[in-house]
Biotite code that builds the C-alpha atoms (Angstrom):
import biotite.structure as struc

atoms = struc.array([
    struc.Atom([-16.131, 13.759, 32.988], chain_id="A", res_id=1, res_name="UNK", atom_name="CA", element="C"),
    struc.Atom([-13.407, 16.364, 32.052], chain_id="A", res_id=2, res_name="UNK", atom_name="CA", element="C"),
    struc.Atom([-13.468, 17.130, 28.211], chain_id="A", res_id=3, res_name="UNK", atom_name="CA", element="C"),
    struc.Atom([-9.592, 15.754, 27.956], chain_id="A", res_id=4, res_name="UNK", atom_name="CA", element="C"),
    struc.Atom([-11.081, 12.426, 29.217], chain_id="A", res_id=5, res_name="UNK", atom_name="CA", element="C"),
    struc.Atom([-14.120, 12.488, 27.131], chain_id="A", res_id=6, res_name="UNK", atom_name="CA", element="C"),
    struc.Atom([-11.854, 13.067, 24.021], chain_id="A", res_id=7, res_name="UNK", atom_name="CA", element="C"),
    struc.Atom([-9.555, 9.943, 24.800], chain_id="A", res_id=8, res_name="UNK", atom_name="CA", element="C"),
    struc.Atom([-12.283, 7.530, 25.849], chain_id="A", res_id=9, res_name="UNK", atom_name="CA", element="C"),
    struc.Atom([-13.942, 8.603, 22.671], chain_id="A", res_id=10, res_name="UNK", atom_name="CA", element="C"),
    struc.Atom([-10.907, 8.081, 20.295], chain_id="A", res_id=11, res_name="UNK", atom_name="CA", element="C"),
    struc.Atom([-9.891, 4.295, 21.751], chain_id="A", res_id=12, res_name="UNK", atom_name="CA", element="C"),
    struc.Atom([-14.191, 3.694, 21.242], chain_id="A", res_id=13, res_name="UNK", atom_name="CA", element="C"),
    struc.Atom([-13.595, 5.060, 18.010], chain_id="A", res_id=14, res_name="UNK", atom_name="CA", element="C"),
    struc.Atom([-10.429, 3.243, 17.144], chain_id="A", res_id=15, res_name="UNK", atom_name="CA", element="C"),
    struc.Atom([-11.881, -0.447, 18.220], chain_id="A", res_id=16, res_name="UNK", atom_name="CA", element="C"),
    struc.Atom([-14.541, 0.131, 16.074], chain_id="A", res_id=17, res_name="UNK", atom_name="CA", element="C"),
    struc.Atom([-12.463, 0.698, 13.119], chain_id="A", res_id=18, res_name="UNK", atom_name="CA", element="C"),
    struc.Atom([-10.458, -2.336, 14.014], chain_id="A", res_id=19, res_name="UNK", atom_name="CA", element="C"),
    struc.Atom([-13.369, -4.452, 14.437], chain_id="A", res_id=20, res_name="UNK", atom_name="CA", element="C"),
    struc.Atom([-14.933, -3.312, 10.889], chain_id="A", res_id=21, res_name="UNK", atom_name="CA", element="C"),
    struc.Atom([-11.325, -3.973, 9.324], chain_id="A", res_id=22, res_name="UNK", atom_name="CA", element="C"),
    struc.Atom([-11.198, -7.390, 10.967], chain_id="A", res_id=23, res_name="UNK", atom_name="CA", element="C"),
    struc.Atom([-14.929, -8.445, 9.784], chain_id="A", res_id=24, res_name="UNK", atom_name="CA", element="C"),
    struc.Atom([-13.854, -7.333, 6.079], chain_id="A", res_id=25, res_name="UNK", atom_name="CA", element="C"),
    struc.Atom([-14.314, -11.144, 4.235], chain_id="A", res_id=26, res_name="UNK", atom_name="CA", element="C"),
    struc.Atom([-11.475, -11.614, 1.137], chain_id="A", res_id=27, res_name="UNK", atom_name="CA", element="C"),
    struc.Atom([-13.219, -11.411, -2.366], chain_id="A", res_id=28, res_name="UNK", atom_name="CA", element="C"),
    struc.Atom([-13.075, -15.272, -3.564], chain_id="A", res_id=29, res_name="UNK", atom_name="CA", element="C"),
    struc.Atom([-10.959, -15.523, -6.545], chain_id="A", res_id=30, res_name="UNK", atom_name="CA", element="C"),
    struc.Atom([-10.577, -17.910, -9.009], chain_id="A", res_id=31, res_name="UNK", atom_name="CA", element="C"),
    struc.Atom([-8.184, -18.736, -11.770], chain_id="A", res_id=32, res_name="UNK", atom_name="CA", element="C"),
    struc.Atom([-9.600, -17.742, -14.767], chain_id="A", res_id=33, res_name="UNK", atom_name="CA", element="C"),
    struc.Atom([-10.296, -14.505, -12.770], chain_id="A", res_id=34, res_name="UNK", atom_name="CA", element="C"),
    struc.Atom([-6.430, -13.400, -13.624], chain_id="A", res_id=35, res_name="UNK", atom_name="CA", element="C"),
    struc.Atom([-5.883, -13.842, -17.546], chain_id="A", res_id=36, res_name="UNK", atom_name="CA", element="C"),
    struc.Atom([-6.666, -10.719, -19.086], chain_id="A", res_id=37, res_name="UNK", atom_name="CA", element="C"),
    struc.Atom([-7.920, -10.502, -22.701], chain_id="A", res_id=38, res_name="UNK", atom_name="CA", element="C"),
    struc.Atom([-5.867, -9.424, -25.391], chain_id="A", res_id=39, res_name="UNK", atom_name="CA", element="C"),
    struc.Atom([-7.461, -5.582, -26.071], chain_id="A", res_id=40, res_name="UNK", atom_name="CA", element="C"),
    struc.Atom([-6.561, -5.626, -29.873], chain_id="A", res_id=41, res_name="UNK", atom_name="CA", element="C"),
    struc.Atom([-7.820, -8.531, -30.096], chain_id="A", res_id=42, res_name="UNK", atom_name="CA", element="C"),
    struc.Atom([-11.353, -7.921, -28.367], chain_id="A", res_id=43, res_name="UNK", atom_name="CA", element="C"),
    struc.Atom([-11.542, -4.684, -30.559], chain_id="A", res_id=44, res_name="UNK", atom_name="CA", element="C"),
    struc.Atom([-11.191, -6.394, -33.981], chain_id="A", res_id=45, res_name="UNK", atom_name="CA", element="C"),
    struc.Atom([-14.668, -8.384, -32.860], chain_id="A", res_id=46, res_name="UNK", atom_name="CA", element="C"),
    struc.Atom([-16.021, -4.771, -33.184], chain_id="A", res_id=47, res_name="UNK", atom_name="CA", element="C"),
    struc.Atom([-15.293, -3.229, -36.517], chain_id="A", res_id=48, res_name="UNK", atom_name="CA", element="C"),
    struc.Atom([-17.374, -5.872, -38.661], chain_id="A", res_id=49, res_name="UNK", atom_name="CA", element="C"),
    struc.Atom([-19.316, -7.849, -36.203], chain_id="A", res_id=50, res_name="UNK", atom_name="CA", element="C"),
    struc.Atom([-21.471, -10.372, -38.359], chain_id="A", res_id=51, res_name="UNK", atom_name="CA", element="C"),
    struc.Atom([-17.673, -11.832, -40.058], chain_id="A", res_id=52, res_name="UNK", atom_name="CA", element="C"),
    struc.Atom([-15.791, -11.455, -36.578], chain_id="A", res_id=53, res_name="UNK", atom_name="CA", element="C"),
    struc.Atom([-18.232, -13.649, -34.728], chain_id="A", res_id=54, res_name="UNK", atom_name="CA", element="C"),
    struc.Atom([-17.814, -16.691, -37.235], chain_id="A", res_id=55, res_name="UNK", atom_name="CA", element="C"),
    struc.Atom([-14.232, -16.324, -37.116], chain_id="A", res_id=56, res_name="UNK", atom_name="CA", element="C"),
    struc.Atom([-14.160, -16.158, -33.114], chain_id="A", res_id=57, res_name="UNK", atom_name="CA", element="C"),
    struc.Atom([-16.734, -19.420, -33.441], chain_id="A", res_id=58, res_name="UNK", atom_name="CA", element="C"),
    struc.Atom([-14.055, -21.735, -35.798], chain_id="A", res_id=59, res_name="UNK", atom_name="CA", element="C"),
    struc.Atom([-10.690, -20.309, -34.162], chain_id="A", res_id=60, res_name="UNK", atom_name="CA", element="C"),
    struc.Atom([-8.973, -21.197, -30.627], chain_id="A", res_id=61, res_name="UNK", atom_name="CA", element="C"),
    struc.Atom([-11.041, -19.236, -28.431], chain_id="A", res_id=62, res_name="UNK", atom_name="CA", element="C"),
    struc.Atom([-7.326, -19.175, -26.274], chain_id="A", res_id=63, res_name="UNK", atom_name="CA", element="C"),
    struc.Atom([-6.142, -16.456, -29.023], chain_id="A", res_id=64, res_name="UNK", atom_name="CA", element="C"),
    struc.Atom([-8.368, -14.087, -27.647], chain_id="A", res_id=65, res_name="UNK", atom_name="CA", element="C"),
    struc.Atom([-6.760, -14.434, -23.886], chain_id="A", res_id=66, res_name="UNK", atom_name="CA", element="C"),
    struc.Atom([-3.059, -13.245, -22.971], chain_id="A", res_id=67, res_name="UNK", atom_name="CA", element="C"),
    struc.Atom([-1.811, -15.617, -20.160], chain_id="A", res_id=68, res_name="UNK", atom_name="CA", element="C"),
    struc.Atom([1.915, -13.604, -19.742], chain_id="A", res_id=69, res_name="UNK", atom_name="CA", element="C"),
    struc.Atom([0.310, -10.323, -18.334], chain_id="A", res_id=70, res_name="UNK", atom_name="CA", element="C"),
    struc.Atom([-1.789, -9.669, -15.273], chain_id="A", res_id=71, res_name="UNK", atom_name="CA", element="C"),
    struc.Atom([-5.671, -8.540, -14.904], chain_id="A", res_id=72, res_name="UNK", atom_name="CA", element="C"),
    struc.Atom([-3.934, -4.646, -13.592], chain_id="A", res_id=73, res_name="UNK", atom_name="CA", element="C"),
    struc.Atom([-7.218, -4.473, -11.595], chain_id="A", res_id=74, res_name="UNK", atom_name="CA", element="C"),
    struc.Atom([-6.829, -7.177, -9.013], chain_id="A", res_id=75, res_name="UNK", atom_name="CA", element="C"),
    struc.Atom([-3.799, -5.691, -7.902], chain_id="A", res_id=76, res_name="UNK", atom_name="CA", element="C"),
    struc.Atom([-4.099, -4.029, -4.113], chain_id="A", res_id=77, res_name="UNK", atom_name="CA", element="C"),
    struc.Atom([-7.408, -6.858, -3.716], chain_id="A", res_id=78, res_name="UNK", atom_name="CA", element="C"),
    struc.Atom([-8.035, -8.831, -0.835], chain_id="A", res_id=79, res_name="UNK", atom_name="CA", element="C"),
    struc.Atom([-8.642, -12.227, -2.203], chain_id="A", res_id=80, res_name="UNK", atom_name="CA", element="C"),
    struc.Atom([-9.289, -15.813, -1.154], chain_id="A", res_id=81, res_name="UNK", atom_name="CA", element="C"),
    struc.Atom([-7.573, -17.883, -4.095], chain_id="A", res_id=82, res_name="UNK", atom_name="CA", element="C"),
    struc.Atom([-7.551, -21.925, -4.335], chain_id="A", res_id=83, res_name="UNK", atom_name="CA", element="C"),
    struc.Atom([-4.571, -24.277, -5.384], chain_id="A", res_id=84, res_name="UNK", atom_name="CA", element="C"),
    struc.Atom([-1.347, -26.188, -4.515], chain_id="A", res_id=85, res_name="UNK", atom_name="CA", element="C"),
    struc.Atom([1.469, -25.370, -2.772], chain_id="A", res_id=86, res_name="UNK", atom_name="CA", element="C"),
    struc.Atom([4.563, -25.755, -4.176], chain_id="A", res_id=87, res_name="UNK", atom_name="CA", element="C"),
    struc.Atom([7.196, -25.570, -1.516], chain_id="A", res_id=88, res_name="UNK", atom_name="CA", element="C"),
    struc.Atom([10.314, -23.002, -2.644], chain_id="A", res_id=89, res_name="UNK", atom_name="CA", element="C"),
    struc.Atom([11.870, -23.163, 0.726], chain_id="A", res_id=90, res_name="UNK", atom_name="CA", element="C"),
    struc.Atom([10.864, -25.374, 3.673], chain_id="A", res_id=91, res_name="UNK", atom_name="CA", element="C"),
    struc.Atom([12.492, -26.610, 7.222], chain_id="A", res_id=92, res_name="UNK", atom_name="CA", element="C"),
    struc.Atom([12.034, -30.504, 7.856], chain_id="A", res_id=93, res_name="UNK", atom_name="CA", element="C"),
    struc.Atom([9.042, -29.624, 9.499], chain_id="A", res_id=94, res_name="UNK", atom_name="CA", element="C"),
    struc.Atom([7.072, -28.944, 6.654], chain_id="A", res_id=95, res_name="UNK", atom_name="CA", element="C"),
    struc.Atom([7.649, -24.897, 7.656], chain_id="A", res_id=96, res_name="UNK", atom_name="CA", element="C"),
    struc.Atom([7.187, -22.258, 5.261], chain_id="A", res_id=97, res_name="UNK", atom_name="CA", element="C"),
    struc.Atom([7.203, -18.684, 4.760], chain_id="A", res_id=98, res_name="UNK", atom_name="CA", element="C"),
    struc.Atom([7.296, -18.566, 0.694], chain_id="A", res_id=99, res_name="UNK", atom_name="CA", element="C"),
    struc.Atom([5.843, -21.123, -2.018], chain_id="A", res_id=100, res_name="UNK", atom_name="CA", element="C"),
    struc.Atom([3.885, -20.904, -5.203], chain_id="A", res_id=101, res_name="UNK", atom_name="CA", element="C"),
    struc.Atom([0.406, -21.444, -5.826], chain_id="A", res_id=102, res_name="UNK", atom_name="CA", element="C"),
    struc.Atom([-0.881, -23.560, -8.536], chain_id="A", res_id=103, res_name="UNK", atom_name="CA", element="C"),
    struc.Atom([-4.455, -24.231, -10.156], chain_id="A", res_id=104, res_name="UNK", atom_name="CA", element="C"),
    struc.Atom([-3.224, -27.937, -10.214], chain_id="A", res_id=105, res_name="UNK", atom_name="CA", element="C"),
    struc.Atom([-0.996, -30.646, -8.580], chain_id="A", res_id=106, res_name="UNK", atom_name="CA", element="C"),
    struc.Atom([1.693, -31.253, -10.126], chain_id="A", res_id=107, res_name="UNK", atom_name="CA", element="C"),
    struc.Atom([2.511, -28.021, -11.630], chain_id="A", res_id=108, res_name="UNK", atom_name="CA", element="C"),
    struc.Atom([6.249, -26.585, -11.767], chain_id="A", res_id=109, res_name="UNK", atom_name="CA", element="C"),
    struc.Atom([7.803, -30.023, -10.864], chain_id="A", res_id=110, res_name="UNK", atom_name="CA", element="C"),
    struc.Atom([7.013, -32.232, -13.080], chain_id="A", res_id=111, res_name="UNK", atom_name="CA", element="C"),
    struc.Atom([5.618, -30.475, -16.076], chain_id="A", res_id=112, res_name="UNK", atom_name="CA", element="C"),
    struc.Atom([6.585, -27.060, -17.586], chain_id="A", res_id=113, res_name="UNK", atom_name="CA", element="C"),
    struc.Atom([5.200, -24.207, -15.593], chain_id="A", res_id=114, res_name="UNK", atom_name="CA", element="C"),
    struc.Atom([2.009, -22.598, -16.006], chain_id="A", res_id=115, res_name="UNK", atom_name="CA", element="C"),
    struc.Atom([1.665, -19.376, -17.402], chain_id="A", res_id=116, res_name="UNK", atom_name="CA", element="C"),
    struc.Atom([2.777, -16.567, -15.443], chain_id="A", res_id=117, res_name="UNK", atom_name="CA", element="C"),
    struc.Atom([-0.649, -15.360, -14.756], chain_id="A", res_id=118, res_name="UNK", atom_name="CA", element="C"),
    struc.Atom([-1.472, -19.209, -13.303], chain_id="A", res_id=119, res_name="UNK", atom_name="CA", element="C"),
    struc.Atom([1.254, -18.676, -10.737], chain_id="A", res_id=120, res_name="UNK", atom_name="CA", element="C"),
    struc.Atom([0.848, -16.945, -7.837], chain_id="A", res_id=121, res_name="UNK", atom_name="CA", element="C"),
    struc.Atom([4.453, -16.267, -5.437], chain_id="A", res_id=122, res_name="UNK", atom_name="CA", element="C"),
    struc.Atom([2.876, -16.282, -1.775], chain_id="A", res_id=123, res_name="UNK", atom_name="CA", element="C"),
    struc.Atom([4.898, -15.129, 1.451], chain_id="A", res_id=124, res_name="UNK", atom_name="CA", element="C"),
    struc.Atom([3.984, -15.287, 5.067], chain_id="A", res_id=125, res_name="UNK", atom_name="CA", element="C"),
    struc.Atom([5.451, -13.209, 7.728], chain_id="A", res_id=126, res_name="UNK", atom_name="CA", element="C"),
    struc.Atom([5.581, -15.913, 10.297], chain_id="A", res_id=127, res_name="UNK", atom_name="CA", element="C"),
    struc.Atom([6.186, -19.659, 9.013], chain_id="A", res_id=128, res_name="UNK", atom_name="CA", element="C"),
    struc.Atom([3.069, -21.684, 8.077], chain_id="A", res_id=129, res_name="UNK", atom_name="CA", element="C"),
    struc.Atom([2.755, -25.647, 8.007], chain_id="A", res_id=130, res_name="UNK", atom_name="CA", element="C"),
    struc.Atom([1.827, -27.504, 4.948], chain_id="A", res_id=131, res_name="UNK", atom_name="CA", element="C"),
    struc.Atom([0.340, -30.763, 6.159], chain_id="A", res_id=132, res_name="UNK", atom_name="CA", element="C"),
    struc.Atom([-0.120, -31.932, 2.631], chain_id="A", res_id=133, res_name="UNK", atom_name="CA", element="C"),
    struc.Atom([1.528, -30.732, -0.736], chain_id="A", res_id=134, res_name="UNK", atom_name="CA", element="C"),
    struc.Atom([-1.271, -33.467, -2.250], chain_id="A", res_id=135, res_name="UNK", atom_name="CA", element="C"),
    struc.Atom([-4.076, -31.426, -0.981], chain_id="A", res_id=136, res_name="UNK", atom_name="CA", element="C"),
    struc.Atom([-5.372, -28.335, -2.472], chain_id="A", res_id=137, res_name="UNK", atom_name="CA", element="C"),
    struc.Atom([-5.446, -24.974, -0.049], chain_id="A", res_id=138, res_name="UNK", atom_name="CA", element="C"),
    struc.Atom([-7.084, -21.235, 0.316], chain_id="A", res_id=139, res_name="UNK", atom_name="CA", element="C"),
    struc.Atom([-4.953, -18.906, 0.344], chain_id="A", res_id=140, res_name="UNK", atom_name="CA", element="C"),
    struc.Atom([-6.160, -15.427, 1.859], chain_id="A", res_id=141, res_name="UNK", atom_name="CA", element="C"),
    struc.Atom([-4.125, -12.440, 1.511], chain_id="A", res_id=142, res_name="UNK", atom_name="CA", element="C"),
    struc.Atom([-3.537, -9.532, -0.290], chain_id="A", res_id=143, res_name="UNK", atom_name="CA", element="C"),
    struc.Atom([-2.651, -9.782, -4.014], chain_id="A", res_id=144, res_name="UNK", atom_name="CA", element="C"),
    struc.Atom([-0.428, -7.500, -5.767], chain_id="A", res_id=145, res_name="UNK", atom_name="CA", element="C"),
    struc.Atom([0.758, -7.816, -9.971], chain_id="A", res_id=146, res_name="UNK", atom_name="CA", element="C"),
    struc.Atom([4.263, -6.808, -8.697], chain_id="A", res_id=147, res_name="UNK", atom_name="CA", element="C"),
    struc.Atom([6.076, -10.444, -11.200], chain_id="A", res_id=148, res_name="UNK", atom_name="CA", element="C"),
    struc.Atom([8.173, -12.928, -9.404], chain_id="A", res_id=149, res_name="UNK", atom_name="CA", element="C"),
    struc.Atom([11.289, -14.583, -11.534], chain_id="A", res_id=150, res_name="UNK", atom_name="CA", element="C"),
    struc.Atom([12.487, -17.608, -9.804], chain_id="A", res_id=151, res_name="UNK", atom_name="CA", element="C"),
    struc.Atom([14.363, -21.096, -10.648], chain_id="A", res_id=152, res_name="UNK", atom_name="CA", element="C"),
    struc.Atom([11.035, -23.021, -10.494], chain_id="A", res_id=153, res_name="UNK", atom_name="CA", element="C"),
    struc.Atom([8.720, -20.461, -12.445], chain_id="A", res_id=154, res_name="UNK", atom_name="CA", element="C"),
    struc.Atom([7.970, -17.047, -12.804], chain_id="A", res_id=155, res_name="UNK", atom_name="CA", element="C"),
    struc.Atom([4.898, -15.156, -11.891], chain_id="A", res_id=156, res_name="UNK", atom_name="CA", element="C"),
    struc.Atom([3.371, -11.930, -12.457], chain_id="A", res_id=157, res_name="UNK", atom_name="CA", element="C"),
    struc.Atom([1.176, -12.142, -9.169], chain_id="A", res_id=158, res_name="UNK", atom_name="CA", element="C"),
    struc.Atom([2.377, -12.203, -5.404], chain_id="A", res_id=159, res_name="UNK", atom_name="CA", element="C"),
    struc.Atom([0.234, -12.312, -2.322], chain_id="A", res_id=160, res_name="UNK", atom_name="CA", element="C"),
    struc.Atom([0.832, -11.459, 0.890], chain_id="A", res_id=161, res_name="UNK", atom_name="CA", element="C"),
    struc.Atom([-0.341, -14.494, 2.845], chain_id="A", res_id=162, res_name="UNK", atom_name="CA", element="C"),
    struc.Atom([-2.685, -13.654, 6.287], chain_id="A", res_id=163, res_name="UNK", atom_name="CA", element="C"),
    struc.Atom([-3.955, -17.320, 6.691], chain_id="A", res_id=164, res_name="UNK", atom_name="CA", element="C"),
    struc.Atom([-4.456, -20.840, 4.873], chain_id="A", res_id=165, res_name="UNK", atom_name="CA", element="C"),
    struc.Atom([-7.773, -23.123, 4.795], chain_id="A", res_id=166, res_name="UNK", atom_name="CA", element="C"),
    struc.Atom([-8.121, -26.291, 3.891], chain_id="A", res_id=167, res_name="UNK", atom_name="CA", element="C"),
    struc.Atom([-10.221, -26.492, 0.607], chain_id="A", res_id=168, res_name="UNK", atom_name="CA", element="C"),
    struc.Atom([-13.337, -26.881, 1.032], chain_id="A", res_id=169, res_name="UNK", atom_name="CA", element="C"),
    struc.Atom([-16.106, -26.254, -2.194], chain_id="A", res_id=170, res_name="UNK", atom_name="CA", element="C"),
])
């Protein structure tokens, strides 16, 4: 075998081994309470007098301590498997879509105020997906990003980049 040959047959070997690896990569399961972040000032007062910060933390809304408007900065770029419930923001009579929200639960943005924007996740597909039911709860796998979404419905400070759906299954 000529050493041009050798070098070709040894870069497409090379190359459907990376693609292969890529391909076997499995989505990091993520769940809701995965995306608040807590407030930093607020977890650095429980350090400066410990003993009296711990009672307070123990009779006030643990909530206080968690800010549900920003993103958790290092999720974004991650390849996640998320759960919730489509909300439809554009969809053919066929049930088609290529953009909806995600929700932790049904219900949310339609009849109810929103979630937070950190409870929202804006999700796009490249080609159109079918929703069989808007009742039922879905993964979504995909890759996140904290780049925020303002829209009628709801905003969101998460989108994902949709690769495929699954039917929910604990």
């Amino acid at each position: 075998m000529n050493r041009k040959l050798l070098n070709q047959t040894l870069v497409i070997v090379l190359s459907a081994l990376l693609c292969s690896v890529a391909a076997a990569k499995e989505p990091e399961e993520l769940l809701w309470d995965d995306m608040i972040p807590y407030k930093q000032d607020q977890i650095e007062s429980l350090f400066k007098d410990p003993d009296e910060d711990i009672d307070r933390l123990v009779q006030e809304d643990p909530y206080a301590y968690l800010d549900f408007t920003q993103p958790v900065a290092a999720l974004n770029g991650r390849y996640v498997r998320i759960p919730g419930f489509v909300v439809p923001l554009e969809s053919d009579e066929g049930g088609m879509l290529t953009e909806f929200l995600l929700v932790p639960y049904y219900g949310a943005c339609i009849h109810t105020p929103p979630p937070p924007p950190n409870q929202i996740v804006y999700i796009t597909f490249k080609e159109p997906i079918n929703i069989e039911s808007t009742y039922d709860p879905y993964w979504i796998i995909g890759t996140l990003s904290t780049t925020p979404y303002m829209g009628e419905m709801a905003d969101a400070v998460y989108r994902l980049k949709g690769e495929r759906i699954e039917e929910y299954k604990q």
